[in-house]
C-alpha positions in Angstrom: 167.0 64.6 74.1 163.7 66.9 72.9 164.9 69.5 70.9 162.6 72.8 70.7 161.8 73.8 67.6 161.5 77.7 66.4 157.8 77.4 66.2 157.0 75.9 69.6 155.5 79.1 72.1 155.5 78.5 75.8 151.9 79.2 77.0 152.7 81.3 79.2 154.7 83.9 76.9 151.2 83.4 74.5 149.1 84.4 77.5 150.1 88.3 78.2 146.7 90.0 77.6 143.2 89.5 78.3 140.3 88.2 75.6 137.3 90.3 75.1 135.6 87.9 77.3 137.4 87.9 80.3 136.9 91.8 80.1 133.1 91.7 79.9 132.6 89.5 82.5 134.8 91.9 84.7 132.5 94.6 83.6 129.6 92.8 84.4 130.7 91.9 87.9 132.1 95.5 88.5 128.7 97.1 87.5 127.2 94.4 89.8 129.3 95.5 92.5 128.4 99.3 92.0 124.8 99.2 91.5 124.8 96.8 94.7 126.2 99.6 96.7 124.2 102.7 94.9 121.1 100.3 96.5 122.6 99.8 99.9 123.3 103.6 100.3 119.4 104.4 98.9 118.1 102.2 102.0 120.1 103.5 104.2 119.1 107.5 103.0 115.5 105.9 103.2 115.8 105.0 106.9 117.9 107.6 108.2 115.1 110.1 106.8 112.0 107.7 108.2 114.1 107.3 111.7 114.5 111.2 111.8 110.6 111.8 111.2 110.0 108.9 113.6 112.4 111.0 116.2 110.1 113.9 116.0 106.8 112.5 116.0 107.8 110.9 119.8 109.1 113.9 120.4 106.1 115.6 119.4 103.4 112.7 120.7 105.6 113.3 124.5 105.1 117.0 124.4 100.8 116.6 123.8 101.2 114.4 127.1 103.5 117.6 128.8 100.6 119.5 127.5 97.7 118.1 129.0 99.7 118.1 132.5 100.4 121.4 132.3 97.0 122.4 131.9 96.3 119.7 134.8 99.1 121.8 136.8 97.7 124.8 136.0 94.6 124.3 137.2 95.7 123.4 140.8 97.6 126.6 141.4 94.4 128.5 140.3 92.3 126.6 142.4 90.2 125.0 140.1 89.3 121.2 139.7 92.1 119.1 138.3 90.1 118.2 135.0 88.9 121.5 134.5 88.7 122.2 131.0 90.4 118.6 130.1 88.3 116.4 128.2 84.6 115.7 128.9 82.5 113.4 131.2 83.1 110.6 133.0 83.6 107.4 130.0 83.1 110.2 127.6 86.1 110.3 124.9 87.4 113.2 122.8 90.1 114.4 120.2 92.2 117.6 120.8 95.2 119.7 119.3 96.9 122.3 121.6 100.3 124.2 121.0 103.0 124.0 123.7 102.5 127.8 124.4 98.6 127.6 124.9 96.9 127.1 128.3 94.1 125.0 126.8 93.0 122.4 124.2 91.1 123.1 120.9 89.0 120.6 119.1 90.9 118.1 116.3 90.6 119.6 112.8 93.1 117.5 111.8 95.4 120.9 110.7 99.0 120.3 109.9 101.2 121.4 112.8 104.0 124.3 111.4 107.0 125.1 112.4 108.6 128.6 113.4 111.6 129.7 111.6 112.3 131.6 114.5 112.8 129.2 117.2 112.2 125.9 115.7 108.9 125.2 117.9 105.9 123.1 116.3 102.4 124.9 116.8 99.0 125.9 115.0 99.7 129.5 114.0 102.7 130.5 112.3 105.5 129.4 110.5 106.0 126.9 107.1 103.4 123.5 107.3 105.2 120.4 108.0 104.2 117.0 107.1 103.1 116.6 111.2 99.4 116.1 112.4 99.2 115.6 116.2 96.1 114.2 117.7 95.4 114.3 121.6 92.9 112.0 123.0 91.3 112.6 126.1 89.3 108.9 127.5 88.4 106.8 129.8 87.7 109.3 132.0 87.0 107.5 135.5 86.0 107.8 138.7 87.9 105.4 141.1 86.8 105.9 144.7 82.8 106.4 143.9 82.5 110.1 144.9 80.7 111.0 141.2 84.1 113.0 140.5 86.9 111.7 137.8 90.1 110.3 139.3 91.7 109.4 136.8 91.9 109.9 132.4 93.8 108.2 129.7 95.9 110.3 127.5 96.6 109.0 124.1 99.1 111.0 121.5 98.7 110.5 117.8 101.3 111.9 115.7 101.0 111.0 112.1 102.9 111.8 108.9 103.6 111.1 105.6 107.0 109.4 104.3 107.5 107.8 100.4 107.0 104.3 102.4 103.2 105.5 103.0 101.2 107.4 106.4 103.1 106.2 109.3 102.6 107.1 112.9 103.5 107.4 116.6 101.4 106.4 119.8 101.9 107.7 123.0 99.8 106.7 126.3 99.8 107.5 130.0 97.1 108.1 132.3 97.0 111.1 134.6 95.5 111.2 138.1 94.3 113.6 140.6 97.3 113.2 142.5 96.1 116.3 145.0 
């Protein structure tokens, strides 16, 4: 039969290591691979920070709206007219900032809102500036049932900020009645 001769190599005993190729195109695919993930885990810091902002300007937006209530609130224990004090005259519309500790609204100087390294809370006066500007809108101040006297005003919540992606925002609406 075939005799083997003391020259002849199997392949497979001459195939043992890699080539210089086969190692930079596993290089090439590994660094692939790794900047791939270095991008997926960027996005995902990107959104977890814009989600978190977005979390506190709703936050922020719901508590104008708890604002303007309890100045509504307030003013029936007193005894005074509902819209005492909120907004102006009947279709008449106007911007606002108020605090969460303050019985009334100021006019909208656009001023960043801080926050107090004591307890945490947002306001005007004291504490470190945050990136937070929180309008309230007072309109469509209207008068239902014809007796000259508002019934009724829509309450718009404008919190906007600034994230790497640009000025984003948050809207909140709901209309409060003189439920009395």
């Amino acid at each position: 039969m075939f005799k083997k001769s003391k020259n002849y190599v199997n392949f497979s005993e001459r195939a043992k290591g890699f080539t210089i190729l086969e190692v930079v195109i596993a290089i090439f695919f590994l660094t692939i691979g790794i900047g791939a993930a270095f991008g997926v885990i960027q996005k995902i810091l990107n959104f977890s920070s814009i989600n978190n902002s977005r979390l506190i300007a709703a936050n922020l937006s719901q508590e104008g709206i708890e604002i303007v209530k309890n100045i509504r609130d307030t003013n029936y224990i007193e005894g005074k007219i509902w819209d005492d004090e909120i907004g102006g005259e009947i279709g008449e519309s106007k911007d606002y900032e108020a605090d969460y500790n303050d019985g009334n609204l100021s006019d909208y100087n656009g001023e960043y809102l801080k926050i107090d390294a004591v307890n945490g809370f947002y306001n005007y006066d004291a504490g470190a500036n945050t990136k937070f500007k929180r309008k309230i809108i007072i309109s469509e101040k209207t008068d239902l049932d014809g007796d000259e006297q508002a019934d009724r005003m829509k309450i718009t919540v404008i919190t906007e900020w600034d994230e790497k992606s640009g000025t984003n925002s948050f809207e909140a609406c709901e209309y409060l009645y003189d439920w009395k």
